[in-house]
VOLOFI-64475 format. One record per residue (C-alpha): y, x, z. Coordinates in pm, whole numbers, plus 50000, padded with zeros to 5 digits. Example, Ala and Ser with C-alpha at 12.3 -4.5 7.8 and 13.67 -1.06 7.14 Angstrom:
BEGIN
495505123050780498945136750714
***
This chain:
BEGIN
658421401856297660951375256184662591354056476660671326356343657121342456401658301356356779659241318756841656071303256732654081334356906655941323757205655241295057164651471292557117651571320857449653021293857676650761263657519647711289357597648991294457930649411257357999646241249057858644181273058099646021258858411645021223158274641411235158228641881253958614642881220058718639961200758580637001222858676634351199458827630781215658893627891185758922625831193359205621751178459274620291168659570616991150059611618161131759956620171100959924623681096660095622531095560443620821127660420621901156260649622111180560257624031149060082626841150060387627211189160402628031191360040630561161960067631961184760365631681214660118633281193959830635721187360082636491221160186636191241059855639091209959724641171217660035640731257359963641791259559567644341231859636642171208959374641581235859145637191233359182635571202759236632461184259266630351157959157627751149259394624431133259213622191120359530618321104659472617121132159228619911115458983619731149858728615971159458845613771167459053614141203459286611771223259025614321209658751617071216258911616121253458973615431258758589618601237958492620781263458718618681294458582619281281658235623001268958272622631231958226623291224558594625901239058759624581232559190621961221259361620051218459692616551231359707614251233860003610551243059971610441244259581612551274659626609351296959632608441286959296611151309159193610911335259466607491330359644608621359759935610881332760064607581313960223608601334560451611101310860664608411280760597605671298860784604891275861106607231289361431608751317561264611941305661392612521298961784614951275461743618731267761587620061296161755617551320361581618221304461238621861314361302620631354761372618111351261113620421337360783624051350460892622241384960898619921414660751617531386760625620161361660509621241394560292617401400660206617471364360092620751363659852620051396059712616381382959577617731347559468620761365459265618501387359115616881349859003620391339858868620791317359179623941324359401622981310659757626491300559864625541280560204621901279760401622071241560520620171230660808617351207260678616131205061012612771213461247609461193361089607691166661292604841148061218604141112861157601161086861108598931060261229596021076761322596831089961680599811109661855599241147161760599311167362068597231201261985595771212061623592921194661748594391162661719595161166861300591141164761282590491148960953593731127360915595301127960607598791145460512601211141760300602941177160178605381186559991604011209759642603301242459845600371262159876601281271860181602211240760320598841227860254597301257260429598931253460702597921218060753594401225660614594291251560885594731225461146591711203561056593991177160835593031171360502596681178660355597571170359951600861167959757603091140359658606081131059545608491121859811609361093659572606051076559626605141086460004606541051260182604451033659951601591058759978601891058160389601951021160345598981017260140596891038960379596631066860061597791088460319597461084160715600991103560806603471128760662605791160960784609291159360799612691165560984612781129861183616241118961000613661111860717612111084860928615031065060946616631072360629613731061060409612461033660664609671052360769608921034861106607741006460877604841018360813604221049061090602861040461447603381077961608606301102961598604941138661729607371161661803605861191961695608981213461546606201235361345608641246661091612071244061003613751236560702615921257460516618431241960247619581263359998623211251259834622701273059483624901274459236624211293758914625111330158921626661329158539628811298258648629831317059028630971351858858632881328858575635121320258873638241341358985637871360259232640011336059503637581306259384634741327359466635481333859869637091295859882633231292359788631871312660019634131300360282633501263460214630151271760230630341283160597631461251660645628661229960511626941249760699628071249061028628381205960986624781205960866623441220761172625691198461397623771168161202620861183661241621591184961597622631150661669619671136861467616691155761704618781137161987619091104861868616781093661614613901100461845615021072662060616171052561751612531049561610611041048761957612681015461935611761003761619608151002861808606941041861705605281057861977606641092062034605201122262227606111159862264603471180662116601831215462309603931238362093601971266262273598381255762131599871246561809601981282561808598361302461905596561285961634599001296661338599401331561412596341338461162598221321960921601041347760913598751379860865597151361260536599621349360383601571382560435598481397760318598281381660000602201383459976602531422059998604821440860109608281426960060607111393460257606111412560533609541430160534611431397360533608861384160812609661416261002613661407560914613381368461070611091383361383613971413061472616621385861449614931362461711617271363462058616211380462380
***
């Protein structure tokens, strides 16, 4: 090789070189979430943005889309599965992807935050990523998306009894509606998009969520009771495409990991802070609020559990058995 050629290889080498730190530099995933920027998933993946940019010393960053911006949470899963979205967070859609993972959505499964902890940081939180990866979705955080109370304007909701007829507003799970079916409701679908102006149409009498929903979308507008009935909680999966995770090096891929825990932790310490004080915050905005007999309403969806297992098979019943073993003493 003639000097010339060994000085223009050389050349081109370093350019090469320079060009992949540029591109190292520049590496921005977009990330999905259906909340806006109040929402307990929007602010953990700011804190994860955060973190990860802290961790690689700018080398990974995000963009955050809030409202749905790139899709709904059934979009977003296929996006990720078919590399057009890099993250996203997904609640109950997940099971339209992996339907074992009903599992964590089944009513009292979990005793509380502290079981959560057991239950995802352990054997089932392994269960969990191991069935989503197979999905080409790397769970990288399991955000808090906080325990499910119950609204409307029919009457405060104090036993099962109490649901009798009044009309709820789920999210797109069979199960979901089941469960509220099961109580005497008369439970449908529909779009969190539409439900204020559904609730304030009288379309639907009430609706099920975390109670940080109730002040972030204005919800005491147009809701007379708050029940605090904590029948499920919420898990938030932070996914980001397998494909796109194992393109990283192997140092991006812990600061990942790491940044998830945390999003994480900071999710559950909103979580926290909203069960304290947005009770009282829509208490004064004029809703009446009431603690719900968590015993009756516990009794009456046991049965629940054994069918849906049932129809589930096996595996469900071994992540059920995973959540159960993890509860505290």
């Amino acid at each position: 090789m003639t000097e010339y050629w060994k000085t223009t290889c050389a050349a081109v080498a370093v350019s090469a070189l320079a060009a992949g730190a540029a591109t190292a530099q520049e590496t921005t995933f977009r990330a999905n979430m259906p909340g806006n920027e109040e929402s307990i998933a929007y602010k953990s993946v700011e804190r994860f943005d955060e973190t990860l940019n802290a961790l690689t010393g700018g080398a990974v960053d995000l963009e955050l889309f809030a409202n749905s911006a790139l899709g709904d949470q059934e979009s977003s899963l296929e996006a990720m599965q078919t590399g057009l979205l890099d993250m996203a967070t997904v609640e109950t859609p997940i099971t339209s992807v992996v339907p074992v993972l009903g599992a964590t959505a089944l009513p009292y499964i979990f005793s509380g935050r502290a079981h959560v902890a057991a239950a995802l940081d352990g054997a089932a939180g392994d269960k969990i990523e191991e069935m989503l990866v197979d999905k080409g979705l790397r769970p990288v955080a399991f955000l808090e998306g906080g325990f499910r109370q119950i609204t409307n304007n029919v009457r405060p909701i104090v036993t099962p009894a109490d649901l009798e007829g009044v009309k709820i507003r789920t999210p797109g799970s069979a199960l979901r509606i089941k469960i509220f079916n099961s109580y005497g409701a008369n439970a449908s679908p529909l779009p969190f998009s539409e439900l204020y102006s559904a609730l304030q149409t009288g379309v639907f009498d009430g609706q099920e969520n975390p109670v940080i929903w109730a002040k972030s979308q204005r919800f005491y507008e147009v809701q007379d009771y708050l029940s605090l009935t904590n029948h499920l909680y919420t898990v938030t999966y932070l996914l980001i495409a397998e494909d796109t995770f194992q393109a990283l090096s192997e140092e991006h891929r812990q600061a990942m990991l790491e940044a998830g825990a945390a999003a994480e932790a900071y999710s559950v310490e909103l979580g926290t802070q909203a069960d304290e004080e947005i009770a009282a915050f829509l208490a004064e905005q004029g809703m009446e609020v009431n603690e719900a007999d968590i015993a009756a309403f516990t009794e009456a969806s046991t049965a629940i559990w054994t069918e849906w297992a049932a129809e589930q098979g096996a595996e469900a019943q071994e992540l059920i058995d995973l959540i159960v073993a993890a509860r505290p003493e």
